[in-house]
PyMOL CGO cylinders between C-alpha atoms (Angstrom):
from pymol import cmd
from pymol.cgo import CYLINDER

trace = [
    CYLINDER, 9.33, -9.55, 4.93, 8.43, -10.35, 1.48, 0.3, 1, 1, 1, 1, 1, 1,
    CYLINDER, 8.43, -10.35, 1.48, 9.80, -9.65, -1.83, 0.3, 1, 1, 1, 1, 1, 1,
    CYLINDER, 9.80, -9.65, -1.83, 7.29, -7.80, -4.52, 0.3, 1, 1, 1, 1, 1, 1,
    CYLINDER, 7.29, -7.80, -4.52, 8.59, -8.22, -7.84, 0.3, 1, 1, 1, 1, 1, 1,
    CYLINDER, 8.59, -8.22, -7.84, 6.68, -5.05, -9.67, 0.3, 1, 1, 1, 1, 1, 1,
    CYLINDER, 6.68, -5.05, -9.67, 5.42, -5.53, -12.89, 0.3, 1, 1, 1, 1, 1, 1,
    CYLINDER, 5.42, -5.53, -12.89, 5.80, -3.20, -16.11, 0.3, 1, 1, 1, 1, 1, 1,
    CYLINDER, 5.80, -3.20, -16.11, 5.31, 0.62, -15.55, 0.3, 1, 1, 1, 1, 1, 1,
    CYLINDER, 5.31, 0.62, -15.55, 4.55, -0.11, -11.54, 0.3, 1, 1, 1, 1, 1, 1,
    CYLINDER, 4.55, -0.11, -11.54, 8.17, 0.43, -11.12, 0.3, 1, 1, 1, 1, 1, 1,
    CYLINDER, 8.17, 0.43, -11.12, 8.02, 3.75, -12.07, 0.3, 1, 1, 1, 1, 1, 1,
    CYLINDER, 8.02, 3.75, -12.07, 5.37, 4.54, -9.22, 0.3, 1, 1, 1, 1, 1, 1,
    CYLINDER, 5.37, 4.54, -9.22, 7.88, 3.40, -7.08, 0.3, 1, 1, 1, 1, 1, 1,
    CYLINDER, 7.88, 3.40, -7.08, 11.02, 5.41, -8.15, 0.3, 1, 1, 1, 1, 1, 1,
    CYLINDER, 11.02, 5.41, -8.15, 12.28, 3.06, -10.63, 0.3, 1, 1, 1, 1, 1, 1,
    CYLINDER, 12.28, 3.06, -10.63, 12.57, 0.33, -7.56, 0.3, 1, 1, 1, 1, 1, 1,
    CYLINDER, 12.57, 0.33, -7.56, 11.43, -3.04, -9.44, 0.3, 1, 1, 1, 1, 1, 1,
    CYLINDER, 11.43, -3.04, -9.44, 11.46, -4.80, -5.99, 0.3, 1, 1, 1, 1, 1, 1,
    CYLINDER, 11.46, -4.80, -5.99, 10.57, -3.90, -2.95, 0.3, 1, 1, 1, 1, 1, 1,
    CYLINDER, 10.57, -3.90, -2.95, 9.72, -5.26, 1.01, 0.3, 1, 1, 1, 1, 1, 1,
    CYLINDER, 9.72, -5.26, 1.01, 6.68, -5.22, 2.78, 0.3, 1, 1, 1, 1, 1, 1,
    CYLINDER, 6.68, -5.22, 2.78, 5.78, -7.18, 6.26, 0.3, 1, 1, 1, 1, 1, 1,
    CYLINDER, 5.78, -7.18, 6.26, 2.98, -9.52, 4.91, 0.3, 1, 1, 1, 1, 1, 1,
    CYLINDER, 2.98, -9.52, 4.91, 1.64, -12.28, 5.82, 0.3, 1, 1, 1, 1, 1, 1,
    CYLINDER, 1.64, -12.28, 5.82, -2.33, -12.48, 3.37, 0.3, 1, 1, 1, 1, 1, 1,
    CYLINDER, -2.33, -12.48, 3.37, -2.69, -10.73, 0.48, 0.3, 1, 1, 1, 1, 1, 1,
    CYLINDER, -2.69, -10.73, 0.48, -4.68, -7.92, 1.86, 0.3, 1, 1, 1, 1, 1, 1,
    CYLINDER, -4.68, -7.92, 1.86, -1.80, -7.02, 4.22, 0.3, 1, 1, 1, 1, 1, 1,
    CYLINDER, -1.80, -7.02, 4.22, 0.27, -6.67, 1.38, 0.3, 1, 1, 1, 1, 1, 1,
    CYLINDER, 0.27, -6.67, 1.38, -1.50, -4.28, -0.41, 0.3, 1, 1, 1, 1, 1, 1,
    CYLINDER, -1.50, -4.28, -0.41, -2.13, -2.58, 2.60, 0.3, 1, 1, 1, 1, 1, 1,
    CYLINDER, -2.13, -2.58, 2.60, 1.71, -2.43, 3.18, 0.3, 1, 1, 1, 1, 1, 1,
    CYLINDER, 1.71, -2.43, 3.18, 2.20, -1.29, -0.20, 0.3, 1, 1, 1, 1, 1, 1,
    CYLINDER, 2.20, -1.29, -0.20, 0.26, 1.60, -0.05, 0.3, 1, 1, 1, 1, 1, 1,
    CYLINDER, 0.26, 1.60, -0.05, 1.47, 2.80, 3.17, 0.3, 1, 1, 1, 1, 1, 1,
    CYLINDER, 1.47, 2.80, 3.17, 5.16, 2.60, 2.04, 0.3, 1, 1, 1, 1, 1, 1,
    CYLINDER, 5.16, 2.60, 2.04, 4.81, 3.02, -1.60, 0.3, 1, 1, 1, 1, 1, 1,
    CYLINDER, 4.81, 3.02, -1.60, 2.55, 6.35, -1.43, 0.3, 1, 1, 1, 1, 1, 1,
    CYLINDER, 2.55, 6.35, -1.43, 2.87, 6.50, -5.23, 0.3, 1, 1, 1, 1, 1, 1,
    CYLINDER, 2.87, 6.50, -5.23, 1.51, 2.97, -5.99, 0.3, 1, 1, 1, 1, 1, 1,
    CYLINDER, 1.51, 2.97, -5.99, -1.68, 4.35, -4.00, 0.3, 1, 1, 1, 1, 1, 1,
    CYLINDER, -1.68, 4.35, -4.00, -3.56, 5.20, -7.28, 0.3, 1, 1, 1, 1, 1, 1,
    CYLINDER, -3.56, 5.20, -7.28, -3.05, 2.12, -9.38, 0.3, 1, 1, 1, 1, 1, 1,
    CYLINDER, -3.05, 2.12, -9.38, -3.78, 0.18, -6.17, 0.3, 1, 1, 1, 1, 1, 1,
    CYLINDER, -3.78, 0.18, -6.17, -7.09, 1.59, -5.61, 0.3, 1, 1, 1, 1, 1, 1,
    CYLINDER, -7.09, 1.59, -5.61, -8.18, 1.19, -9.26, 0.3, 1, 1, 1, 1, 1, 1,
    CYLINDER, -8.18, 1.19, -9.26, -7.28, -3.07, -8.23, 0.3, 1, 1, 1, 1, 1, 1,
    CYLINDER, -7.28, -3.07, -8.23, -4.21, -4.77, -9.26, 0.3, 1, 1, 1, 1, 1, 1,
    CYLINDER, -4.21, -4.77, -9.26, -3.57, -8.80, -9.62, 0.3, 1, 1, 1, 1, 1, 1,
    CYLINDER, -3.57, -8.80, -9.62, -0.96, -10.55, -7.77, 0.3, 1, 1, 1, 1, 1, 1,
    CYLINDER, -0.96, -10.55, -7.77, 0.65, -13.46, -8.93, 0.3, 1, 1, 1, 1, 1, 1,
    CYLINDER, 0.65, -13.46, -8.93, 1.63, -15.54, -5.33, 0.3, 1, 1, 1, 1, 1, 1,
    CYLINDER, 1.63, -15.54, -5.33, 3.51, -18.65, -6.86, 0.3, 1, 1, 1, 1, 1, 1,
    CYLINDER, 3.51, -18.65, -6.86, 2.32, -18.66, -9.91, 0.3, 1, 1, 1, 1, 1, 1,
    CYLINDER, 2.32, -18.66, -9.91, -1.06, -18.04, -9.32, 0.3, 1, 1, 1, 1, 1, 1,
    CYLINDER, -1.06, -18.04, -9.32, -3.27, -14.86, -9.97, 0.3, 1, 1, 1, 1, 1, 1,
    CYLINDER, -3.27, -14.86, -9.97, -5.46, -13.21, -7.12, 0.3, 1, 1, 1, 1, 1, 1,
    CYLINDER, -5.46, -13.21, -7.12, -7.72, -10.11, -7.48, 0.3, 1, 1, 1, 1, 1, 1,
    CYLINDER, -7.72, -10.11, -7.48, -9.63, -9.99, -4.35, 0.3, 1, 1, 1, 1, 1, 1,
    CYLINDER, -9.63, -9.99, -4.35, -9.37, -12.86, -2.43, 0.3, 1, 1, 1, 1, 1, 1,
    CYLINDER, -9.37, -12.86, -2.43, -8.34, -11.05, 0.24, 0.3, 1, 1, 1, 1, 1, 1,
    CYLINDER, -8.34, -11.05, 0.24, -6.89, -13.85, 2.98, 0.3, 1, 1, 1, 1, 1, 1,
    CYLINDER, -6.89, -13.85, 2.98, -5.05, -15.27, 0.78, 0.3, 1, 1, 1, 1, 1, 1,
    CYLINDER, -5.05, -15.27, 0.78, -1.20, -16.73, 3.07, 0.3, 1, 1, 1, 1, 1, 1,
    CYLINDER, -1.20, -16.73, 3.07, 1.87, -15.27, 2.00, 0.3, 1, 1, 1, 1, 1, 1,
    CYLINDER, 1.87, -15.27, 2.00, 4.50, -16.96, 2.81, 0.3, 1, 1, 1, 1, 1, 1,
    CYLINDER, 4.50, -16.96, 2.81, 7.90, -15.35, 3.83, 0.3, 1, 1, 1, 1, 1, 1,
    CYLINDER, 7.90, -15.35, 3.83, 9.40, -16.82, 0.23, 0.3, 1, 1, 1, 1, 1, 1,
    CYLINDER, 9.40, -16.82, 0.23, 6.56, -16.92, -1.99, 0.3, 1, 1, 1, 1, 1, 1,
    CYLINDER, 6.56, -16.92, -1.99, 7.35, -15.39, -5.01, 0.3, 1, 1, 1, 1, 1, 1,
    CYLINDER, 7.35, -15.39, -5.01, 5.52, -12.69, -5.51, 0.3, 1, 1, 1, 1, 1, 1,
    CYLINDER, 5.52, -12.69, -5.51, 4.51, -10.34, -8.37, 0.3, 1, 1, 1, 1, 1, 1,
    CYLINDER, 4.51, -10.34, -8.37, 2.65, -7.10, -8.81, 0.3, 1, 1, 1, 1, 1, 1,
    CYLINDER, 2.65, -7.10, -8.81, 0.82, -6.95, -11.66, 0.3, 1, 1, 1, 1, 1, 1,
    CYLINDER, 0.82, -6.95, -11.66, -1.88, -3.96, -13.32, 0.3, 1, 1, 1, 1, 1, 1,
    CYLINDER, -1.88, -3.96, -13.32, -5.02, -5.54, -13.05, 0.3, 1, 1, 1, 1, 1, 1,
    CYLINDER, -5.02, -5.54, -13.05, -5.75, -8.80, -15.68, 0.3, 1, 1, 1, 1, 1, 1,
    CYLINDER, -5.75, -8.80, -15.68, -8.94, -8.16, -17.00, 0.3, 1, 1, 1, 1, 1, 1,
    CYLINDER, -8.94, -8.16, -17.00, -10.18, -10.36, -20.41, 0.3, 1, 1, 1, 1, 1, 1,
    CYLINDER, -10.18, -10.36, -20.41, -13.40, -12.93, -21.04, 0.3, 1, 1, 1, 1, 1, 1,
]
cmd.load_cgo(trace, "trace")
C-alpha cells in the first residue's frame, strides 16, 4: 500500500481524509486506485492532477515506480510557463 498525502482542498473530496491508501505500484495505478476508492476525487482527477513521488512532479508519465515508501503527494494540477 502506499500513503497519498492530499494536497489543499483535495481533502475535502475525500471527506476531510488528508491521507489515504491505495495498492500501487506506477503512477497510473495510483490514480486508477484513487478513483475507484475515492469516488469523489473522480472529477478533479479527470480534469489531471500532478503528483509529487519524492520530491519530484509527474503529470502524465504514466509508468512511473512507486515504491511501497515513496512519499507521495496529490497535488491540483501545476500549470505555469
Amino acid at each position: 500500500m502506499v500513503k497519498v498525502l492530499l494536497w489543499g482542498s483535495l481533502a475535502d473530496l475525500t471527506g476531510g481524509a488528508r491521507e489515504v491508501e491505495v495498492e500501487a505500484d506506477t503512477l497510473r495505478a495510483l490514480l486508477d486506485g484513487l478513483a475507484r476508492d475515492h469516488p469523489g476525487l473522480r472529477s478533479e482527477l479527470a480534469r489531471g492532477v500532478s503528483v509529487s513521488i519524492d520530491g519530484r512532479i509527474y503529470n502524465d508519465s504514466w509508468f512511473t515506480p512507486i515504491g511501497p515508501e515513496s512519499e507521495v503527494v496529490l497535488l491540483k494540477r501545476l500549470q505555469g510557463g
